[in-house]
PDB file of N, CA, C and O in Angstrom:
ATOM      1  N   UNK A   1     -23.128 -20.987  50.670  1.00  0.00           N
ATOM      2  CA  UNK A   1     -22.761 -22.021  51.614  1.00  0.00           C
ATOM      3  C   UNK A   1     -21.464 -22.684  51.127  1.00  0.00           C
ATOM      4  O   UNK A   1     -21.413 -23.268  50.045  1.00  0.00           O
ATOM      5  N   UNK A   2     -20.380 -22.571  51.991  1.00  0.00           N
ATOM      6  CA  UNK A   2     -19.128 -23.335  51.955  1.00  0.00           C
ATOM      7  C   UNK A   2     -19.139 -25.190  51.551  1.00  0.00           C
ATOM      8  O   UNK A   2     -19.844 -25.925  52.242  1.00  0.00           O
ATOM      9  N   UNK A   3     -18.564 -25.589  50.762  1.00  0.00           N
ATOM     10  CA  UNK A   3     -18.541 -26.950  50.656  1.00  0.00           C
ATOM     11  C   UNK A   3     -17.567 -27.621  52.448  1.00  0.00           C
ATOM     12  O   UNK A   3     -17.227 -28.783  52.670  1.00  0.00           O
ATOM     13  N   UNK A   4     -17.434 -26.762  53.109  1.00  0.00           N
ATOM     14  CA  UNK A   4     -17.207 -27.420  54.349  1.00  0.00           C
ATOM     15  C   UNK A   4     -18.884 -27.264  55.197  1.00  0.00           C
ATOM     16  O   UNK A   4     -19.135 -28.312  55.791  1.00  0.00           O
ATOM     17  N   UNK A   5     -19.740 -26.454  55.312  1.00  0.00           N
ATOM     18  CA  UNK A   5     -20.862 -25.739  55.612  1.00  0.00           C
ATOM     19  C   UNK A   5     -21.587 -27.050  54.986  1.00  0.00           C
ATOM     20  O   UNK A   5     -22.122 -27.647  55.920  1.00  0.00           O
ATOM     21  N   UNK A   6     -21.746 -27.537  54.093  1.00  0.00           N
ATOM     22  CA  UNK A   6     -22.255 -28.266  53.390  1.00  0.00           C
ATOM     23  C   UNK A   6     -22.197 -30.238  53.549  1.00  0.00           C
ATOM     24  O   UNK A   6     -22.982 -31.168  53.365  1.00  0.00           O
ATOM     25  N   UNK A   7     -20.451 -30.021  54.090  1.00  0.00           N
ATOM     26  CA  UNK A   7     -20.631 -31.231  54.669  1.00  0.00           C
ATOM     27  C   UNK A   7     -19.203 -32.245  53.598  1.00  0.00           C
ATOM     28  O   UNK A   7     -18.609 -33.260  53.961  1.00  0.00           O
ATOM     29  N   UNK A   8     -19.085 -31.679  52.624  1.00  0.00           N
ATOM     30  CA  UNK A   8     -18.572 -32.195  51.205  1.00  0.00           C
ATOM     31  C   UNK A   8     -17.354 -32.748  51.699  1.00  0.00           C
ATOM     32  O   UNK A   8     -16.908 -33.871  51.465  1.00  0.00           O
ATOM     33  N   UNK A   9     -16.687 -31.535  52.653  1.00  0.00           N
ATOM     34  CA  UNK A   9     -15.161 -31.779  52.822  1.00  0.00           C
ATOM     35  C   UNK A   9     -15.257 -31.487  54.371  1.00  0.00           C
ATOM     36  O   UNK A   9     -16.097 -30.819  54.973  1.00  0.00           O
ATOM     37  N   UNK A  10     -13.807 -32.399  54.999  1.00  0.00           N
ATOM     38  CA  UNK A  10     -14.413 -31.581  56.237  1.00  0.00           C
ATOM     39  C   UNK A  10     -12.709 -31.614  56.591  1.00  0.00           C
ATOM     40  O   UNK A  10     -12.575 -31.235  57.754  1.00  0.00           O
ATOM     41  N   UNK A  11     -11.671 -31.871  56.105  1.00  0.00           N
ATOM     42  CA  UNK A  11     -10.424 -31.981  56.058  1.00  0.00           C
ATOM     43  C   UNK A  11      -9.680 -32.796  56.861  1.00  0.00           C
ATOM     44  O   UNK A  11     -10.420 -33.675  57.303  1.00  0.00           O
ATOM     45  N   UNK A  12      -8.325 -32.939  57.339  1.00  0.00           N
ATOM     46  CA  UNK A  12      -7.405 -33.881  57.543  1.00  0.00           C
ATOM     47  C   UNK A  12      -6.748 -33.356  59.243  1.00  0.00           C
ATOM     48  O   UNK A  12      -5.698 -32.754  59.472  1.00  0.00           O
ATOM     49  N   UNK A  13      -7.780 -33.834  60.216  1.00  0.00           N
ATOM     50  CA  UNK A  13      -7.373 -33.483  61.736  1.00  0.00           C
ATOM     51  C   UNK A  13      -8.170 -32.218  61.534  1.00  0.00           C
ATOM     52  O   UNK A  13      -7.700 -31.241  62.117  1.00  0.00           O
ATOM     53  N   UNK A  14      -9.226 -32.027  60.867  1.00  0.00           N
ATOM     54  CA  UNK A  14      -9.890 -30.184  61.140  1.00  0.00           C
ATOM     55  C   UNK A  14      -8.983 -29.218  60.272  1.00  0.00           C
ATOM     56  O   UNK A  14      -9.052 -28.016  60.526  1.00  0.00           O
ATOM     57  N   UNK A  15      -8.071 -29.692  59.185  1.00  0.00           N
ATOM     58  CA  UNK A  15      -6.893 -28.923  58.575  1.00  0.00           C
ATOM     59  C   UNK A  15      -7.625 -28.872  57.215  1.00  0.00           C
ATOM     60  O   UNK A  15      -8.194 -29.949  57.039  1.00  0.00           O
ATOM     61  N   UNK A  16      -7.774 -28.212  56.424  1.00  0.00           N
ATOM     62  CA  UNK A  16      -8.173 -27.836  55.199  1.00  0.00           C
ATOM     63  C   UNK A  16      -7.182 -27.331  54.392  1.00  0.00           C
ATOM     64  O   UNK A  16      -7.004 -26.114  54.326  1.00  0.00           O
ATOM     65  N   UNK A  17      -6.478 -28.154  53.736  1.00  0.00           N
ATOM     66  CA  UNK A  17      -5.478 -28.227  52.785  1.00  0.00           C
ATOM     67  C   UNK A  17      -5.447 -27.795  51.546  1.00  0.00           C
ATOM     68  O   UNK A  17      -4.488 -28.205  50.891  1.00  0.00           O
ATOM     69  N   UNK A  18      -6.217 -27.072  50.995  1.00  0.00           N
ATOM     70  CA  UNK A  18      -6.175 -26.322  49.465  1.00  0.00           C
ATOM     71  C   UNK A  18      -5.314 -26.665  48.423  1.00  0.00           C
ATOM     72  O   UNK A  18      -5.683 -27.032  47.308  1.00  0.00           O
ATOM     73  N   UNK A  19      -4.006 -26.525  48.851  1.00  0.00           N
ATOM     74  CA  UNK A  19      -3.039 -26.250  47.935  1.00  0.00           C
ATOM     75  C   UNK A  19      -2.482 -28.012  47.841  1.00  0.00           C
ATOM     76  O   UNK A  19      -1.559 -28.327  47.089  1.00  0.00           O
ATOM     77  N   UNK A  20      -3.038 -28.795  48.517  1.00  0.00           N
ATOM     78  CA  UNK A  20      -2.273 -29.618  48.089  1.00  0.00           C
ATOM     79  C   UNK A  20      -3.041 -30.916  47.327  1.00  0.00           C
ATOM     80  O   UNK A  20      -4.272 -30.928  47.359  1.00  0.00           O
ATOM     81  N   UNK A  21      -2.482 -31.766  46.795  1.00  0.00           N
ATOM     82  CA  UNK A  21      -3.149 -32.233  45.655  1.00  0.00           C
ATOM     83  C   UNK A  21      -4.033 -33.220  46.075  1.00  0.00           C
ATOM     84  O   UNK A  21      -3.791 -33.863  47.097  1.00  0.00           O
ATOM     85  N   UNK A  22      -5.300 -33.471  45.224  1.00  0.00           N
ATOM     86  CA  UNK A  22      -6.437 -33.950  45.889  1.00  0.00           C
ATOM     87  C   UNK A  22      -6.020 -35.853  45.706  1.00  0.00           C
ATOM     88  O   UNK A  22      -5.310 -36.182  44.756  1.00  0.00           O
ATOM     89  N   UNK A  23      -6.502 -36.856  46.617  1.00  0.00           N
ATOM     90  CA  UNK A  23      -6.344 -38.313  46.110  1.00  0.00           C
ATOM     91  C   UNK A  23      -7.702 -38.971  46.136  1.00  0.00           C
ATOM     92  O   UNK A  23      -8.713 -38.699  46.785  1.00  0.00           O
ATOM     93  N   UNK A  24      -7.364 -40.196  44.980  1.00  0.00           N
ATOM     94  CA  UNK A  24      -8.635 -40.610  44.392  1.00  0.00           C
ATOM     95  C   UNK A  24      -9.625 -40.849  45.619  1.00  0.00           C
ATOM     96  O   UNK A  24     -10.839 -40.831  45.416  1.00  0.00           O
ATOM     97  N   UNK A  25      -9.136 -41.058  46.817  1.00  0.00           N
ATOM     98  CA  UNK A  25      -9.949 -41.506  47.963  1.00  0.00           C
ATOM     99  C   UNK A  25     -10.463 -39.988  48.185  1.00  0.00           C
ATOM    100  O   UNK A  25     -11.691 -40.055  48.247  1.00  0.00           O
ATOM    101  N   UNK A  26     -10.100 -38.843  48.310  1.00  0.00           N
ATOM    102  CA  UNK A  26     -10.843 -37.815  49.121  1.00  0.00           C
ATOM    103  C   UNK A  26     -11.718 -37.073  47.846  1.00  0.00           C
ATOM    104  O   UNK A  26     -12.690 -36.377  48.140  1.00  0.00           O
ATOM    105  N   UNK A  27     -11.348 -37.247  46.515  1.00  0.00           N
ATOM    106  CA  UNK A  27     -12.400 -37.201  45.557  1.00  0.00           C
ATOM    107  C   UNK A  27     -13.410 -37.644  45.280  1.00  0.00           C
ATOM    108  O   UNK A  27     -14.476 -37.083  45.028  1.00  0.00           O
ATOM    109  N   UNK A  28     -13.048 -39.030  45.319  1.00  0.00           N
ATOM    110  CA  UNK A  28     -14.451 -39.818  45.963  1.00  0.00           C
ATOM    111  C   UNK A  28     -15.742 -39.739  46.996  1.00  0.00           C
ATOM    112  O   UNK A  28     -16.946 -39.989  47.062  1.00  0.00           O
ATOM    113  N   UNK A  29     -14.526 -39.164  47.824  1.00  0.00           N
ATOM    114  CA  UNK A  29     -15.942 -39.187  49.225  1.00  0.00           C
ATOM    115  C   UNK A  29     -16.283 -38.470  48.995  1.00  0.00           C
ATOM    116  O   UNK A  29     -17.447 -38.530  49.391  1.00  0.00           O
ATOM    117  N   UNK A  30     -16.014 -36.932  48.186  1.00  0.00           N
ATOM    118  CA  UNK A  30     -16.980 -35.488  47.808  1.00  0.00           C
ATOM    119  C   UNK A  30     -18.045 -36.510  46.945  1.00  0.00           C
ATOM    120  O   UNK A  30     -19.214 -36.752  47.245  1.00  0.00           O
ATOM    121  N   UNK A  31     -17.430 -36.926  46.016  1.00  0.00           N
ATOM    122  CA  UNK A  31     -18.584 -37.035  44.718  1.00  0.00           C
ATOM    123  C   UNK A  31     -19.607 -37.809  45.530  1.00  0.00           C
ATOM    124  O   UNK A  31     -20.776 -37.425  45.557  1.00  0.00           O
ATOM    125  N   UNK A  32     -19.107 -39.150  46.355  1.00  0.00           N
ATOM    126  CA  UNK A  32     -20.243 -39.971  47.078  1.00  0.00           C
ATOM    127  C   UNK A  32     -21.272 -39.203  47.978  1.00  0.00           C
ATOM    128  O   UNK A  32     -22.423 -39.630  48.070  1.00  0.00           O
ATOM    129  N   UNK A  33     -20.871 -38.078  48.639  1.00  0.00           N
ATOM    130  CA  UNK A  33     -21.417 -37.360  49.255  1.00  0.00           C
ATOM    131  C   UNK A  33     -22.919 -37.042  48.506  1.00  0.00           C
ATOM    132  O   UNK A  33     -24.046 -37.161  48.988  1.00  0.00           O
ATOM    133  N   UNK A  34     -22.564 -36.657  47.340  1.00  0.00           N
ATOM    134  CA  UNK A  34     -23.519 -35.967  46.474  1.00  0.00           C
ATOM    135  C   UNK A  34     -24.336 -36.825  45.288  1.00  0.00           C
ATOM    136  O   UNK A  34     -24.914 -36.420  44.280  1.00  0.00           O
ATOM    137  N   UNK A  35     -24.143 -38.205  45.835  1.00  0.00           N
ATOM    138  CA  UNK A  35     -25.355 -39.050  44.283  1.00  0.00           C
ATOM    139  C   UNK A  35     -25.641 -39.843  45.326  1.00  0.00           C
ATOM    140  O   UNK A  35     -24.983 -39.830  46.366  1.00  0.00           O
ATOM    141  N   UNK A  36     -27.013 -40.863  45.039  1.00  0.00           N
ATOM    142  CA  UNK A  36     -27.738 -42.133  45.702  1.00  0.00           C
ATOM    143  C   UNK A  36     -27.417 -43.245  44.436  1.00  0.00           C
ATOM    144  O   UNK A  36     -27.611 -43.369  43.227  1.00  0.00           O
ATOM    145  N   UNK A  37     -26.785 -43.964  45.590  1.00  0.00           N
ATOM    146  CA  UNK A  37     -26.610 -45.454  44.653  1.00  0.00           C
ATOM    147  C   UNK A  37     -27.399 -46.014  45.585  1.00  0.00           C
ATOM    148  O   UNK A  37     -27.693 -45.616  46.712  1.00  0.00           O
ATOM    149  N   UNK A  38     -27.893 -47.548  44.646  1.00  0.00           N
ATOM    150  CA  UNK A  38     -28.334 -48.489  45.524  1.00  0.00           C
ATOM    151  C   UNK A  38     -27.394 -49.962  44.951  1.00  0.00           C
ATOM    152  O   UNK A  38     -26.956 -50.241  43.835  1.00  0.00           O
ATOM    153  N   UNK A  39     -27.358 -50.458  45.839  1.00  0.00           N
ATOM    154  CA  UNK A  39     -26.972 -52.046  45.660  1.00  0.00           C
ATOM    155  C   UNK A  39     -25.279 -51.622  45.349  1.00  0.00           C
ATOM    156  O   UNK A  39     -24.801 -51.754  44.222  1.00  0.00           O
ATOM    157  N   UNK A  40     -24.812 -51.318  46.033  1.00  0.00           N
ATOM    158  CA  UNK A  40     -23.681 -50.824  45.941  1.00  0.00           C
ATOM    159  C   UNK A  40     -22.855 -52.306  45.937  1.00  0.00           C
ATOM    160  O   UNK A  40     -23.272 -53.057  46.819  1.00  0.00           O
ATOM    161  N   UNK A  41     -22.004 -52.742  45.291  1.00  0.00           N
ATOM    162  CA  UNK A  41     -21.381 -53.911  45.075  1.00  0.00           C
ATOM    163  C   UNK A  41     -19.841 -54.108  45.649  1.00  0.00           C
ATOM    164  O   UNK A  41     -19.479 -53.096  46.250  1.00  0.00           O
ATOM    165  N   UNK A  42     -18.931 -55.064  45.619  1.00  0.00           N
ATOM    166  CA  UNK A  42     -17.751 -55.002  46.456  1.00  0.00           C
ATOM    167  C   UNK A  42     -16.880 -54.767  44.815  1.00  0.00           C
ATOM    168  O   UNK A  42     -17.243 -55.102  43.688  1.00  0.00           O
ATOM    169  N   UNK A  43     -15.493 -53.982  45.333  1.00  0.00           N
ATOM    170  CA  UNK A  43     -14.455 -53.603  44.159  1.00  0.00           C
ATOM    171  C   UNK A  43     -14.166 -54.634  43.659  1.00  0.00           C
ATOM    172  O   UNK A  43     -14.330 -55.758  44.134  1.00  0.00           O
ATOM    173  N   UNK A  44     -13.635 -54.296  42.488  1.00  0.00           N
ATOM    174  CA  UNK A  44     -12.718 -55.762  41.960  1.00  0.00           C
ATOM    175  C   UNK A  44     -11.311 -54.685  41.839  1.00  0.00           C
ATOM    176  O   UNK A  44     -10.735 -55.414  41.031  1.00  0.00           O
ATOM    177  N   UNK A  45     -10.505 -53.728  41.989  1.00  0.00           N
ATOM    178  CA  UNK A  45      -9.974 -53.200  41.662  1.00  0.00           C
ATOM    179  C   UNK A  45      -8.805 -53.973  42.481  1.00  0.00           C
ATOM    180  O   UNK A  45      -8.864 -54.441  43.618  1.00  0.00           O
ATOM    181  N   UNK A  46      -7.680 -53.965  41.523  1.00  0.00           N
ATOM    182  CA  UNK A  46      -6.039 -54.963  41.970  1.00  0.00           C
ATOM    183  C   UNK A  46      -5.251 -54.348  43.214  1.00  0.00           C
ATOM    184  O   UNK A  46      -4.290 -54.964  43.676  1.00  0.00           O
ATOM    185  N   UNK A  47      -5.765 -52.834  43.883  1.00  0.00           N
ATOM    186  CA  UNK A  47      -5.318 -51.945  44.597  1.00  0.00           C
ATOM    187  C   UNK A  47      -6.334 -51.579  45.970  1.00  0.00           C
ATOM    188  O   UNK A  47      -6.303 -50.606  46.722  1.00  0.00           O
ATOM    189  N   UNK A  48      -7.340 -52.921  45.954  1.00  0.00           N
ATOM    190  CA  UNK A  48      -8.256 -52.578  46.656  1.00  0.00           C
ATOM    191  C   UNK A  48      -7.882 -52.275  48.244  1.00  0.00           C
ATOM    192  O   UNK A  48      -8.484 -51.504  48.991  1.00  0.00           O
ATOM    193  N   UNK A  49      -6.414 -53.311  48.642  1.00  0.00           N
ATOM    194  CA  UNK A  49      -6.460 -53.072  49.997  1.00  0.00           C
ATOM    195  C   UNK A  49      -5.313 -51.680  50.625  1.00  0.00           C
ATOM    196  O   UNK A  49      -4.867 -51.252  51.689  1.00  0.00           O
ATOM    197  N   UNK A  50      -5.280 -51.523  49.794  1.00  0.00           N
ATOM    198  CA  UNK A  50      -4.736 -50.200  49.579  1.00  0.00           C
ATOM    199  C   UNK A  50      -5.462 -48.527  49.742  1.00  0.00           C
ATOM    200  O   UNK A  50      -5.054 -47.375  49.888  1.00  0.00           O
ATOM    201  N   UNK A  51      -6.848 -49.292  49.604  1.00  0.00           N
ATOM    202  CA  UNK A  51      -7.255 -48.416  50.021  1.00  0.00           C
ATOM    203  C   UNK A  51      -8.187 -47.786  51.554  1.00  0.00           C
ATOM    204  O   UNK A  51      -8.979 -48.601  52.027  1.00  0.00           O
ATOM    205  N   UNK A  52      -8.105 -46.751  52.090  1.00  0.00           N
ATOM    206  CA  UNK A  52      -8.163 -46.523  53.596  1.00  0.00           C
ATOM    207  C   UNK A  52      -9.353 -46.602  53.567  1.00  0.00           C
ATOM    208  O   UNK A  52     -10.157 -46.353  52.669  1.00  0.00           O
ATOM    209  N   UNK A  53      -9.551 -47.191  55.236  1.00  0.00           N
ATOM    210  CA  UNK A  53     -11.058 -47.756  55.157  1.00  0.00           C
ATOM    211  C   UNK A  53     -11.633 -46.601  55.474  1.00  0.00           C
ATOM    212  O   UNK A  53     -12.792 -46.977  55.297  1.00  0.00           O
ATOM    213  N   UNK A  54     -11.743 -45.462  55.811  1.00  0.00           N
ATOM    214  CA  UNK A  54     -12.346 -44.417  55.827  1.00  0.00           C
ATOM    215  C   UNK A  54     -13.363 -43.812  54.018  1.00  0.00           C
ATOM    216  O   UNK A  54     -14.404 -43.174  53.861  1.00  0.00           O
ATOM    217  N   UNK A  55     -12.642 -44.264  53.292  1.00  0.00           N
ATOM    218  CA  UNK A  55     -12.659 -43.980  52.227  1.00  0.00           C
ATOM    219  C   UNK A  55     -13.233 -45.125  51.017  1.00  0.00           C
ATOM    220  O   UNK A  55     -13.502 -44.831  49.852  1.00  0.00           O
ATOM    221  N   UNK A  56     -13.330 -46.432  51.617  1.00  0.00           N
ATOM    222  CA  UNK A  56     -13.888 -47.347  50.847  1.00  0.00           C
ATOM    223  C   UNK A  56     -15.392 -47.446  50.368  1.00  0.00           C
ATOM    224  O   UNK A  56     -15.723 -47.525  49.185  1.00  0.00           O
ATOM    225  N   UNK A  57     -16.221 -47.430  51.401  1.00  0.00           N
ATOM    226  CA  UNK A  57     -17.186 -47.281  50.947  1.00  0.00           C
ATOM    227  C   UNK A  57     -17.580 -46.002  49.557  1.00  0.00           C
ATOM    228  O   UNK A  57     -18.097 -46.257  48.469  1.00  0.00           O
ATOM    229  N   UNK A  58     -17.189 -44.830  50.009  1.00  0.00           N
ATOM    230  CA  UNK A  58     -17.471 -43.866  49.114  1.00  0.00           C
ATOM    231  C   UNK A  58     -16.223 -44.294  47.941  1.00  0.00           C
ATOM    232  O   UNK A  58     -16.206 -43.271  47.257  1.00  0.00           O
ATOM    233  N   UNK A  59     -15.227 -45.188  47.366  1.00  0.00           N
ATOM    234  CA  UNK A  59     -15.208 -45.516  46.405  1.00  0.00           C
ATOM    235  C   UNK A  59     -15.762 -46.879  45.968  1.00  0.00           C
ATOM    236  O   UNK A  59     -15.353 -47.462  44.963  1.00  0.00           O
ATOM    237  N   UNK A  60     -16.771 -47.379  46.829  1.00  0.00           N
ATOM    238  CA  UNK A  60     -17.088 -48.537  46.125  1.00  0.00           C
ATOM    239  C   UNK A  60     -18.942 -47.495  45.268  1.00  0.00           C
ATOM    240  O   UNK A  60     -19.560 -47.759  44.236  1.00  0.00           O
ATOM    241  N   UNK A  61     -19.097 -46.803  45.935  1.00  0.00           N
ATOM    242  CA  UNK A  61     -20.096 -46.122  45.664  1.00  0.00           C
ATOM    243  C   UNK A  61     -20.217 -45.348  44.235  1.00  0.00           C
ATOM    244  O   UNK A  61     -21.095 -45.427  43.376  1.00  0.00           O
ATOM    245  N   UNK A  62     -18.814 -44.435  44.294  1.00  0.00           N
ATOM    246  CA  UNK A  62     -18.919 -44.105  42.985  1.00  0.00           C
ATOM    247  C   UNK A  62     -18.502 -44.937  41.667  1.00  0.00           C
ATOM    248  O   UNK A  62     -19.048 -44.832  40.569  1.00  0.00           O
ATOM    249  N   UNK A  63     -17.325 -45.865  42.030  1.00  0.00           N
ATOM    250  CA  UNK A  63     -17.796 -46.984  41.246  1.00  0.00           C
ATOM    251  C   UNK A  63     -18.699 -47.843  40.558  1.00  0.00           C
ATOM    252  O   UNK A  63     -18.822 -48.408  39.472  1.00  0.00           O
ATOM    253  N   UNK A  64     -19.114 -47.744  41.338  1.00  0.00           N
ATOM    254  CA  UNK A  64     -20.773 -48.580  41.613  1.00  0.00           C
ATOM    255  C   UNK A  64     -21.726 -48.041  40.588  1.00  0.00           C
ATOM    256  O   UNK A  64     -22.508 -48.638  39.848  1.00  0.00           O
ATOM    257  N   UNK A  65     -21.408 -46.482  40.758  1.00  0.00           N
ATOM    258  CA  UNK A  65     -22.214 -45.453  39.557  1.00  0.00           C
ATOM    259  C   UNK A  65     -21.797 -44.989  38.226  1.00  0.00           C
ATOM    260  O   UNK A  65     -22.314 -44.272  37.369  1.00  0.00           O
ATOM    261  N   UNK A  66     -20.415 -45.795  38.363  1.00  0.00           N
ATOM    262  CA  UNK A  66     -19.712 -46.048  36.894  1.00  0.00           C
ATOM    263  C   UNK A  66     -19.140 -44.755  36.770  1.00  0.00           C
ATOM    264  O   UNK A  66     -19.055 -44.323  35.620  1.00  0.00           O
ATOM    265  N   UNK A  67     -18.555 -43.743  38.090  1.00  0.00           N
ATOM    266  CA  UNK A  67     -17.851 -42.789  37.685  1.00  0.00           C
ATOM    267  C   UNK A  67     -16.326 -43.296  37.686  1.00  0.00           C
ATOM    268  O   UNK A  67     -15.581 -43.129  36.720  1.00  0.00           O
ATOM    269  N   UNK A  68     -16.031 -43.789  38.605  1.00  0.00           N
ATOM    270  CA  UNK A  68     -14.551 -44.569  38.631  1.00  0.00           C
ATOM    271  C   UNK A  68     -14.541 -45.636  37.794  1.00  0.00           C
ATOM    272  O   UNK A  68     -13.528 -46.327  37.687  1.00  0.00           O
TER     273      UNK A  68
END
């Protein structure tokens, strides 16, 4: 089973980009994809609004799990 099959990645407009380099936001949402947090807490990070809201939750998540 494909990590698109799977759900992990699903790419940028339906575009699946390989070759180009991954960002902390779309790394995130794989890893969040794949652990259960609970009590997920708000960032303290100095770059927080910077980051796309598509993508916040799954870095407040892995944060949260002390991978970020």
């Amino acid at each position: 089973m494909s990590a698109v099959e799977m759900g992990l990645v699903n790419g940028d407009g339906g575009m699946f980009r390989p070759n180009d380099t991954i960002t902390r936001e779309e790394i995130c949402k794989i890893i969040a994809s794949t652990i259960s947090v609970e009590n997920v807490k708000e960032l303290d990070f100095d770059d927080k609004s910077s980051i796309s809201s598509w993508a916040l939750e799954s870095v407040q998540k892995v944060y949260n799990a002390g991978i970020v």
